[in-house]
C-alpha positions in Angstrom: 26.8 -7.5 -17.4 27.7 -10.4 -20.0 25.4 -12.1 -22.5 21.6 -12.0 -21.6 20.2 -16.0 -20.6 18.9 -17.7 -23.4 14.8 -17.7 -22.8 13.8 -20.7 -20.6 11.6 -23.4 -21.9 8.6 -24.9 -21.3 6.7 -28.3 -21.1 6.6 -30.4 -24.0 2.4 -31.9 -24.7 3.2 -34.6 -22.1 3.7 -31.5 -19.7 7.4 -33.2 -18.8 10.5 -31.2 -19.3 13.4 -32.4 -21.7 16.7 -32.4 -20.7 17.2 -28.7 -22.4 14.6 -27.5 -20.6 15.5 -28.5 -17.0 17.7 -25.5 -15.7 20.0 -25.2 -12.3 21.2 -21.8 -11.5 24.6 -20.9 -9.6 24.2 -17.9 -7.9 27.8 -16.6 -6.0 29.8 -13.9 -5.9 31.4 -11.4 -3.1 29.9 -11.4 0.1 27.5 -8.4 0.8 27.2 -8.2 -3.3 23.4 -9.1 -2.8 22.7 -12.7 -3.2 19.8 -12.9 -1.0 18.2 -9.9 -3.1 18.8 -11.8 -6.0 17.8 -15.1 -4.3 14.4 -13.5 -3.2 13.4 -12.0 -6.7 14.4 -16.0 -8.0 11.7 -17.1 -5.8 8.9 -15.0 -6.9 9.7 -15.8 -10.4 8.9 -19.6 -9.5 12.3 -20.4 -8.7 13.0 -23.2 -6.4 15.8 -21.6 -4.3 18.5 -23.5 -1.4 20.8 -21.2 0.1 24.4 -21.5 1.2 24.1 -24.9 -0.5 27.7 -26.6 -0.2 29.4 -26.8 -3.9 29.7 -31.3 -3.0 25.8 -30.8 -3.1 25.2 -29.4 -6.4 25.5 -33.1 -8.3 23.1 -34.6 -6.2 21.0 -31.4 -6.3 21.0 -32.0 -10.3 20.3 -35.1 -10.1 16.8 -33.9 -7.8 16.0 -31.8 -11.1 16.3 -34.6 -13.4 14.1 -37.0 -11.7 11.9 -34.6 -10.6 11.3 -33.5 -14.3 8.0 -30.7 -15.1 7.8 -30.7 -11.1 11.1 -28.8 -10.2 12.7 -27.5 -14.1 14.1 -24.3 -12.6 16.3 -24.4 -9.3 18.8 -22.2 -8.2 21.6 -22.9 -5.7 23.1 -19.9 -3.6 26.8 -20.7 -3.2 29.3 -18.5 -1.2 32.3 -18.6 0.7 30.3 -19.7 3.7 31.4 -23.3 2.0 34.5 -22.6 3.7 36.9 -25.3 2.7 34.6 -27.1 0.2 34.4 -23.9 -2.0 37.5 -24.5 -3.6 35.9 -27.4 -5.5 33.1 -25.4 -6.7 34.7 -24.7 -9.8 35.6 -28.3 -10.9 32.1 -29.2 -9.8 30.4 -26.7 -12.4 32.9 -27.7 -15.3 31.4 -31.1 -14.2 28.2 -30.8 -14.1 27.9 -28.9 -17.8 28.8 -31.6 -19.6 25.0 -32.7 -20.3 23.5 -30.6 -18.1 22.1 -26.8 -18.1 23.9 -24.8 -15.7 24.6 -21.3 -15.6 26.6 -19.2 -13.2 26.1 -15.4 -12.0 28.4 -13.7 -10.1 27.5 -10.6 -8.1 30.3 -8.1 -7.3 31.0 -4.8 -6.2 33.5 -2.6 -5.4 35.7 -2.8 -2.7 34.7 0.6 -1.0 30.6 -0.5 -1.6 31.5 -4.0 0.3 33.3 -2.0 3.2 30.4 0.3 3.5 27.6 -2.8 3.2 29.5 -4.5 5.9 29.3 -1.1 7.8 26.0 -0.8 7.7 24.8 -3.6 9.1 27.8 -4.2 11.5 28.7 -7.8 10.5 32.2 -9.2 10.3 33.2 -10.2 7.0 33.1 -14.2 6.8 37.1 -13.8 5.8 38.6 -11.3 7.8 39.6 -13.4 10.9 41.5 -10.6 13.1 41.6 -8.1 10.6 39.6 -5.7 9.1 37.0 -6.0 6.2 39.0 -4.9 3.6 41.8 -7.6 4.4 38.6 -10.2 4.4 37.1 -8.6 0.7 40.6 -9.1 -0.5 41.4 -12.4 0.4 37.9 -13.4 -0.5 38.0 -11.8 -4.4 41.5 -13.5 -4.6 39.3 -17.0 -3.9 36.7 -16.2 -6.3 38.7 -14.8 -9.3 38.5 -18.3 -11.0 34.9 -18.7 -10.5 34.2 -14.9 -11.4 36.4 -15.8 -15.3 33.6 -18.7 -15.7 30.8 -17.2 -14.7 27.7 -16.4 -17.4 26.8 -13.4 -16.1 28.5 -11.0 -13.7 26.3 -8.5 -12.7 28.5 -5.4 -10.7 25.9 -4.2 -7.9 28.2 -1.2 -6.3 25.8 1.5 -7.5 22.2 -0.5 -7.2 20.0 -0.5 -4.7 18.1 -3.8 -3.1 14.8 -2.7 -5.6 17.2 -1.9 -8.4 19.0 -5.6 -8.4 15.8 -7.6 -8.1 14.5 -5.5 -11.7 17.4 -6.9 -13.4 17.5 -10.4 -11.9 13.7 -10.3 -12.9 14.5 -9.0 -16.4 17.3 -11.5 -16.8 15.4 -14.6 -15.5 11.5 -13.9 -16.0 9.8 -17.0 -17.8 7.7 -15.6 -20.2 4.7 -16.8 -18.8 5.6 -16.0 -15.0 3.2 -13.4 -13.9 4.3 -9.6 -13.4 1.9 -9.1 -10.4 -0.1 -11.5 -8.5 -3.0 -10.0 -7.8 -5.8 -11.5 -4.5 -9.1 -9.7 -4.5 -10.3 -10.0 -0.6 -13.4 -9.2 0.2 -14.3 -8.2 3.9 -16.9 -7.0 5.9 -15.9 -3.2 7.7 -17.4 -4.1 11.1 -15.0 -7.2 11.1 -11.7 -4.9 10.9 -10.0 -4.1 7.9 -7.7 -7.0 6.3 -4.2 -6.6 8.3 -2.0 -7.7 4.6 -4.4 -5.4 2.5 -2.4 -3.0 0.2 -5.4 -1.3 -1.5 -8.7 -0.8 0.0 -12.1 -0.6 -1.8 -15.5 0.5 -0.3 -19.0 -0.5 -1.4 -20.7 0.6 1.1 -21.9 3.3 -1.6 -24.7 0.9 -3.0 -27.9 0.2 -1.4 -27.3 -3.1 1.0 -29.4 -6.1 -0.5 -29.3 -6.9 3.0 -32.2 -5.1 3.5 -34.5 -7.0 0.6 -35.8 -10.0 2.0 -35.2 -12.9 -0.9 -31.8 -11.7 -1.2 -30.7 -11.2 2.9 -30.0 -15.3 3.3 -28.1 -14.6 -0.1 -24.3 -13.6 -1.2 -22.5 -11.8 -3.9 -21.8 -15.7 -5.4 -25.4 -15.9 -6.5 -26.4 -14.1 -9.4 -29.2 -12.9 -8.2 -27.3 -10.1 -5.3 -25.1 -9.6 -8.3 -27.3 -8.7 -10.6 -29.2 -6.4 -8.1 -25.7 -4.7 -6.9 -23.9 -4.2 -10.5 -27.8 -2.9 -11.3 -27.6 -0.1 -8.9 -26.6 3.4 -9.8 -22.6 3.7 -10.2 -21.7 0.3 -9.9 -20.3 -0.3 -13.0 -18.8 2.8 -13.5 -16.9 1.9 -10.1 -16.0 -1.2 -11.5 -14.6 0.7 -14.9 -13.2 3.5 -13.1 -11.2 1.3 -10.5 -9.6 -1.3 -12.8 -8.6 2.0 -14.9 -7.0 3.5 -12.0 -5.6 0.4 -11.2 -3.4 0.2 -14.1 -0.6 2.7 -13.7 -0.6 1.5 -10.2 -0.3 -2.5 -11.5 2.5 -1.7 -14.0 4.1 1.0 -11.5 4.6 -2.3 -8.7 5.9 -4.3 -11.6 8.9 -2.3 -12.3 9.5 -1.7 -8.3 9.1 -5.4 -8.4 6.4 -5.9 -6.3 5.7 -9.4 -7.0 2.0 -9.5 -4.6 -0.4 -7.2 -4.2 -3.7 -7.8 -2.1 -6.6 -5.2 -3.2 -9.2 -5.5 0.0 -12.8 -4.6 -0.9 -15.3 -4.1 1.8 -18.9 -3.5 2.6 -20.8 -3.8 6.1 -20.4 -6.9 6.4 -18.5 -8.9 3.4 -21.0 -11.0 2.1 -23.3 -8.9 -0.4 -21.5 -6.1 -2.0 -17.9 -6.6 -1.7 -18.5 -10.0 -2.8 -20.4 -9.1 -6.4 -18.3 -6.0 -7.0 -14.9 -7.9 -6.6 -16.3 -10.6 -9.1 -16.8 -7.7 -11.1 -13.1 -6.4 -10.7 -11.7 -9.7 -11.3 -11.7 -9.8 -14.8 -11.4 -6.4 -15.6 -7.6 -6.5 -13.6 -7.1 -9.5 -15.4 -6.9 -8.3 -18.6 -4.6 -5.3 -17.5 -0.8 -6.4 -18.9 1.4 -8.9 -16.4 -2.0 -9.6 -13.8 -3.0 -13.0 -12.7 -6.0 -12.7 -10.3 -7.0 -14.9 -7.6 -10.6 -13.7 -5.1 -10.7 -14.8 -1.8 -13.8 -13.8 0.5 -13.0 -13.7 4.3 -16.2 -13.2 5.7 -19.0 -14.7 3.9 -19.5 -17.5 5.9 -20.0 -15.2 8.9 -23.2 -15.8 10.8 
């Protein structure tokens, strides 16, 4: 790769964006090299992505980000060869638009014999190879791009990476410092409901005594402090609570380098209004405090009847 970005900016005390701090990002390169990878991880950094975007629609694109200001400072543009004709002005059109404005270009590429094999793989012509093979359409393509490849501000070869592997180092490259690691929902749930179908962790309190069964706190939830104070009060709940966001950590910084942007951490009891509900209040700011979490509790069945 080339120079690392210089770090993003960040609202002035009027929360707008100056000029230096609005950014558009060109993302092209070889066909198959992984732009929609790289496109993807953009997006969960905050990124407001278009894809195959023809290269006469990056001025008025820039000019979106300058009126737009705080709302929309960091957009990336996907350009490819898909422009057909109109990609042979793409490289004018950069050269233009950096005179006043940020722009920076990353080029993905690979080797020939990675392309071939990508193309393979998931038996799709190449967007260049007309009647021939793929390797007459990679060649003619790398000859179109050499220009745009010279100019670019980071090239990043992808031939030995997998999917996981680029959307690390887009993340590295591109991460605003204050763009969460992991996003992190607490869901609470009641069992005899069904378990949450998007739940990637699952916690059960159906280990503590059900305040269900004590009459001034049955009409109750886990938002009033009165179910929370009796649940956190019974034996073991906070040394679940402890125990959990402990464990939780390796996991939390495990899914940050694999890049997984979103996790949802279900937590149940009978029926999602008592227990789950005061336990994952609980959780919520002992996971955020772990490094890179930004927590967010949702409670799916405590308006049940």
């Amino acid at each position: 790769m080339t120079d690392e970005p210089e770090t993003i900016g960040s609202a002035n005390d009027d929360g707008e964006t100056t000029p230096d701090e609005r950014e558009m990002l060109i993302v092209t390169g070889m066909s198959g090299a992984g732009r929609s990878t790289v496109g993807n991880a953009l997006e969960d950094l905050g990124w407001y992505v278009v894809d195959n975007l023809p290269p006469q629609m990056l001025r008025p694109l820039s000019e979106l980000v300058e009126r737009a200001g705080a709302t929309l400072p960091r957009i990336a543009a996907i350009v490819d060869i898909r422009g057909r004709d109109f990609f042979y002005e793409l490289r004018d059109i950069i050269q233009g638009l950096r005179n006043g404005f940020d722009v920076r270009v990353v080029f993905l590429d690979a080797t020939d014999a990675a392309l071939v094999r990508r193309f393979e793989s998931v038996r799709r012509p190449h967007p260049l190879q007309g009647d021939g093979t793929i390797l007459d359409g990679i060649v003619a393509e790398r000859a179109r791009m050499a220009e745009i490849r010279e100019m670019s501000d980071l090239v990043i070869d992808t031939s030995d990476l997998n999917i996981h592997q680029l959307a690390t180092i887009t993340t590295e490259s591109f991460a605003h410092e204050s763009t969460a690691g992991v996003s992190v929902t607490l869901l609470t749930f009641g069992f005899k409901y069904g378990l949450p179908t998007d739940a990637d962790l699952v916690a059960d309190a159906r280990f503590l005594p059900n305040p269900f069964w004590v009459e001034e706190l049955k009409s109750l939830t886990g938002l009033d402090d009165a179910v929370s104070d009796y649940v956190l009060g019974q034996q073991g709940a906070r040394e679940f609570v402890d125990d959990y966001a402990r464990a939780l950590e390796p996991v939390l910084a495990g899914y940050q380098r694999e890049n997984k942007r979103h996790v949802t951490i279900a937590v149940g009891c009978t029926g999602g209004k008592h227990r789950s509900v005061a336990v994952a209040r609980a959780l919520q700011d002992k996971i955020a405090a772990l490094p890179g979490a930004i927590v967010s509790i949702k409670h799916r069945d405590v308006g049940r009847e």
